[in-house]
N, C-alpha and C positions, 0 to 999 in steps of 0.2 A: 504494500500500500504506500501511495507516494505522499510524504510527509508535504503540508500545503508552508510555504516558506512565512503564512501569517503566523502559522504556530510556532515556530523557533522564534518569529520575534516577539512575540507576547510571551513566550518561555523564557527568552534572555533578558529581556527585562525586568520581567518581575525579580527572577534570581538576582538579578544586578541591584533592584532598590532594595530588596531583603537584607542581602547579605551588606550592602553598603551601610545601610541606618544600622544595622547588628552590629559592623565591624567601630562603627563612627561611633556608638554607644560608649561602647570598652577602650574607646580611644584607638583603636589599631587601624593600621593604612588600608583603605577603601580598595589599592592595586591589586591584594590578595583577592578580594570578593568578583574582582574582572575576571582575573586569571580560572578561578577554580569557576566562574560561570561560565567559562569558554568549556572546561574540561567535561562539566557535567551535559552543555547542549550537544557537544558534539557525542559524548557517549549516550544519550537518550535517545538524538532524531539520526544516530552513522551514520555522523557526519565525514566524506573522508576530503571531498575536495574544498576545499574554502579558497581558493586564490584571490578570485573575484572582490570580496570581502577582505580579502586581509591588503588588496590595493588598496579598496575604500581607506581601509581603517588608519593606514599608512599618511594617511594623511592628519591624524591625531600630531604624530611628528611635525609633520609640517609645519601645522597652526605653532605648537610649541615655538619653532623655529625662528617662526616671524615676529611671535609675540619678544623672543629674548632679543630678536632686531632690534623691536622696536624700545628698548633700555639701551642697547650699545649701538651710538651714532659714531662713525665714522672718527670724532674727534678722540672719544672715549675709547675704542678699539687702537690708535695710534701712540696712545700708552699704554697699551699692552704688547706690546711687539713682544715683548720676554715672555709672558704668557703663554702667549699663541704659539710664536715660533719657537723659541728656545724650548721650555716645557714641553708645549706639546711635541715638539718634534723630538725629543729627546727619549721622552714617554714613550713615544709610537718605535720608534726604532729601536730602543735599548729593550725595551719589554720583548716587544717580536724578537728580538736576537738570542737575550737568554733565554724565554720560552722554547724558542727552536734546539737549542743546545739542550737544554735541557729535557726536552722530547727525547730524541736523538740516544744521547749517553743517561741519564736516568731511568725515564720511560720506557725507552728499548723500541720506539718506532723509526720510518722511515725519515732519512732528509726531507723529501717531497711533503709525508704527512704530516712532520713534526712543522714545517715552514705553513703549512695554512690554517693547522691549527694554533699556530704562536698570534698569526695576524690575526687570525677571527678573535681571541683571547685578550688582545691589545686594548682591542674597542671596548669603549664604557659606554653606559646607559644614556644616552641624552634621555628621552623619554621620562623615566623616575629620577635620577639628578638633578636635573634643571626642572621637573615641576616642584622638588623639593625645596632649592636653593630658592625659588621664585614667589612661592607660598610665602616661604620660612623670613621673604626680605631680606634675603643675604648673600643676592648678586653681584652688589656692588661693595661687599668686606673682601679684604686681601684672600681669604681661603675662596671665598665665590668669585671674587676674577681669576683666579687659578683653575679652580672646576672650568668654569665659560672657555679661558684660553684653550684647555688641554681638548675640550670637547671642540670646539669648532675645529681645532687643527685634525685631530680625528676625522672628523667627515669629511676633509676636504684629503685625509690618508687614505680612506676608502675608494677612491677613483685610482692612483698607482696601485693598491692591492687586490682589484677584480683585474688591471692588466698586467699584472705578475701571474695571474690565475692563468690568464687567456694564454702568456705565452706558456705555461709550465704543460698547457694543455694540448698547448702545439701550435699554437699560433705565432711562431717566431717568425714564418716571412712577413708576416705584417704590424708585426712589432712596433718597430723604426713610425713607422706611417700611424700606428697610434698614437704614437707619444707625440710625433708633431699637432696632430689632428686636436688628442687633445690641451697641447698648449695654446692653442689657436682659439679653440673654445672659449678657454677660459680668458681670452682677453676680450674676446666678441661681448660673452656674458656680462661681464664688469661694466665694458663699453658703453651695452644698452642699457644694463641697472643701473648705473650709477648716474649719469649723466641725465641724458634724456626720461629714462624711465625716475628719475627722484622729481624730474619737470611736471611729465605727465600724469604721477600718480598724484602729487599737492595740487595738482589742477583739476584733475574728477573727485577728489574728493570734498574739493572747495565747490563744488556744481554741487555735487551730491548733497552738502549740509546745507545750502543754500536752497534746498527741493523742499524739506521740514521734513520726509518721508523717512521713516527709520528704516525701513525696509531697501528703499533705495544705498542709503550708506552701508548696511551690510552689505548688500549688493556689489556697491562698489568695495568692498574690503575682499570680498570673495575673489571681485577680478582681479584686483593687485595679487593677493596669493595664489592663487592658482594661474595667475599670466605668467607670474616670474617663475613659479615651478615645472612651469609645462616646458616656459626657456628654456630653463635647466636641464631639464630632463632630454629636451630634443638634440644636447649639444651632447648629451652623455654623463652628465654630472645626477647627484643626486636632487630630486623636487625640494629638500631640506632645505639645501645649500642656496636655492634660487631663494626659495623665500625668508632665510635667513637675513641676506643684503637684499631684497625687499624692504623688509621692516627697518634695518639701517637706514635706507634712502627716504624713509619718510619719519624717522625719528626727531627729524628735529620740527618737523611740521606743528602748525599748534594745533593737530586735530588728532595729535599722538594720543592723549587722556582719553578722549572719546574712543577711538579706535582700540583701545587697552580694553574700556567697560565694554563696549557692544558686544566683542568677541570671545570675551573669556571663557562664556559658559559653551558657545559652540565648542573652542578648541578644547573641554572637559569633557564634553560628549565624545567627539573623536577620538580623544585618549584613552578613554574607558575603552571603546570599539576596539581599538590597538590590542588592550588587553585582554581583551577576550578573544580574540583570533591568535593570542600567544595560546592562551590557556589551550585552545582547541588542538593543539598538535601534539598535545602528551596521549602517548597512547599506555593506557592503565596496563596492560600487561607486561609488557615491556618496561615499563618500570617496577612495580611490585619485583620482577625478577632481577634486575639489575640495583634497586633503591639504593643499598650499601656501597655500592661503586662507584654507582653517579657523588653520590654526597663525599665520601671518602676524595674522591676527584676534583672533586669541587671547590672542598675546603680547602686542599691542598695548591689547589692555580689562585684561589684568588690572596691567600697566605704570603704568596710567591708575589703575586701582583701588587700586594700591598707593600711586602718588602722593597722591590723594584721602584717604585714611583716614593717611597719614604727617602728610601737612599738619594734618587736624583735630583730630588725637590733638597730635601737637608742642606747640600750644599748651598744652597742661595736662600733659603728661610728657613727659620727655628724651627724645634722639631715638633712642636704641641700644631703650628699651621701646617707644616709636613706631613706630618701624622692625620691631621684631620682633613686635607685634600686626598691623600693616599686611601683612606678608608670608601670614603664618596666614592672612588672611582671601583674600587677593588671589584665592582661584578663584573659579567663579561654580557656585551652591550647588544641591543638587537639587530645592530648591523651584523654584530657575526654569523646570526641567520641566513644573510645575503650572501654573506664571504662563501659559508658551507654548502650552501644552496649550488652556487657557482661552479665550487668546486664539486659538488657532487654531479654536477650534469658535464665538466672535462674529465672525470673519472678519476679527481683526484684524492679521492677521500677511502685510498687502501691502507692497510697498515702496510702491508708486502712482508715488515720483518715484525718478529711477536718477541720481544726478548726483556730484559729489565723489569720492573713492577707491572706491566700489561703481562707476562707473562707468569708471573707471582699470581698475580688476582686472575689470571684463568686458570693456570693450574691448582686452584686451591678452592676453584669452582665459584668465583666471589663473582665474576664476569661473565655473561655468556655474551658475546657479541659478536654477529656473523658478518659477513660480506656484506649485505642491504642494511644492517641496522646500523653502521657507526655515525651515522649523518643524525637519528635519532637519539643517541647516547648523547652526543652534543647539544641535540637540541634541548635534551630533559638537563644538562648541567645548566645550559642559557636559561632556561624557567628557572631554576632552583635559585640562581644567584639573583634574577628578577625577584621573587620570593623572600629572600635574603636581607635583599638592601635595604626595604623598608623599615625594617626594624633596626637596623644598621645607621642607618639615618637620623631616626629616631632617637636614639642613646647613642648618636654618636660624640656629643660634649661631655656625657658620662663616662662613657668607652678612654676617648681620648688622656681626661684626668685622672683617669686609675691607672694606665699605661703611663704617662709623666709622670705622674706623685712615686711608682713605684720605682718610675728609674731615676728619679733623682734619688730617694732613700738608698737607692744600690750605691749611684754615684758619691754618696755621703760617706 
């Protein structure tokens, strides 16, 4: 009997305000109530395909995107250079390279799989980070410019690591002619954003409030975000990143306030949607059989991740803001969904060799993970650290002061 598509949505909703006013009650993050509502529809109406839906939903990001725009204008972003570039790039590469090594001689996999699972592991949350940092009003403190820097430079890492993907896949005669293509892009993009398109967007937006139609200004905020994402998208980049410098280009507008209230509760709804097409791709038995491995794995990269990004940071700021950017970032982000996704349709997500602690945890029967399932073993660690961080976030000024109080008493 073919399930009618009004009933999942009167199913996912209800679960979603249930569980959200239950979670909101007890105080605990509303993300979990998305997640486990994705898990529970897709197990009730088998559900297997959602693609269609998890585009939609992808655009919960988006909004995100434009919304943290529109806080950092152009002028604001130009003190950050250290943020963005140094940090983030430091983060992205130093992380990906001991992960990789680490794969490699710890883990006991291959080069190939150890190098896309280090990139996919690189990547942090924007999604739960920055709604966190943005709620909590601590964008603009030294630890939330460091979150913001490290995450925009991220997304714009994710464009060289689906083309390290393409060539590892086999796409090296057209290598060369990517990387030009897309440096080209990216200057086209900038071009039209910045310039022209900061012109034309203060300009329909100035029509649009001058209409009194509230519907009309959403209207027109919809077409700024989704014009500059579709940019984006059609140049090769991600929809994020267009609407990210979107909202730059009209932050200094004086219809920025308004554009903040109009849209926040859409970009809440889309976010929620986000997280529940996460939730929908754990498949319960496949986890039930693996739970111990995944977590034990889990705890162990983002441990690693946390150490990684303490250390890099440490050097240039004290260690309690070290510490508390390091934490923020520790899950691993839903780009990496995209990384593995990628990789898994150039056939790159084999182990080939089984040796070190993957070979520990099968032979000790803690692992069963075959040829078709490692794309899902990752994806169940991406939900758990999702899962994870909110509570992580939550105590993490807690966290932070029991970790310094205690290593000063050692250092004493």
């Amino acid at each position: 009997m073919e399930v009618h598509a009004l009933y999942v949505v009167v199913a996912g909703l209800g679960l979603s305000v249930v569980s959200s006013l239950l979670l909101k009650k007890i105080e605990m993050p509303v993300i979990i109530g998305y997640i486990f509502t994705g898990l529970i529809i897709a197990a009730l109406f088998h559900i297997q395909d959602f693609e269609s839906l998890s585009e939609i939903a992808d655009f919960g990001i988006v909004f995100l995107m434009f919304m943290i725009g529109l806080e950092f204008n152009f002028d604001k972003l130009k003190t950050m250079k250290q943020e963005v570039l140094l940090f983030g790039g430091l983060q992205v590469v130093v992380t990906s390279a001991l992960y990789l090594l680490f794969g490699y001689f710890v883990m006991g996999s291959s080069w190939g799989f150890s190098l896309v699972v280090a990139m996919g592991f690189s990547l942090s949350s924007t999604a739960i980070v920055l709604t966190f940092f943005e709620e909590s009003k601590q964008l603009n403190t030294p630890v939330g410019k460091i979150v913001v820097g490290i995450l925009i430079f991220q997304d714009i890492a994710a464009i060289p690591m689906l083309l390290i993907l393409m060539l590892m896949g086999g796409g090296s005669n057209h290598f060369l002619g990517l990387v030009i293509k897309t440096i080209v892009s990216a200057v086209i993009i900038l071009t039209l954003l910045l310039l022209p398109g900061k012109l034309a967007a203060t300009r329909i937006l100035s029509l649009a409030a001058e209409s009194r139609l509230p519907e009309i200004f959403m209207g027109t905020i919809l077409l700024i975000v989704f014009g500059a994402a579709s940019l984006s998208h059609f140049f090769g980049f991600s929809m994020s990143l267009g609407a990210f410098v979107a909202g730059m280009a009209i932050s200094k507008s004086r219809y920025r306030i308004r554009v903040q209230e109009e849209f926040a509760q859409l970009k809440n709804i889309f976010l929620g949607l986000f997280f529940v097409t996460v939730g929908m791709q754990i498949h319960l038995g496949f986890l039930f059989e693996n739970l111990f491995a995944v977590i034990f794995l889990l705890v162990f990269a983002m441990f690693l991740k946390t150490a990684f990004l303490f250390g890099i940071l440490r050097i240039f700021r004290d260690s309690k803001s070290s510490l508390k950017a390091a934490l923020s970032l520790a899950q691993i982000g839903e780009f990496a969904l995209v990384v593995f996704l990628s990789a898994s349709k150039h056939k790159l997500l084999t182990l080939q060799k089984h040796e070190g602690i993957l070979a520990f945890l099968r032979d000790h029967d803690i692992i069963h993970v075959g040829a078709d399932d490692i794309q899902q073993f990752l994806v169940l660690m991406i939900i758990f650290s999702m899962l994870i961080t909110p509570f992580i976030l939550k105590y993490l000024d807690a966290i932070v002061d029991f970790f310094t109080d205690k290593f000063n008493k050692n250092k004493a």
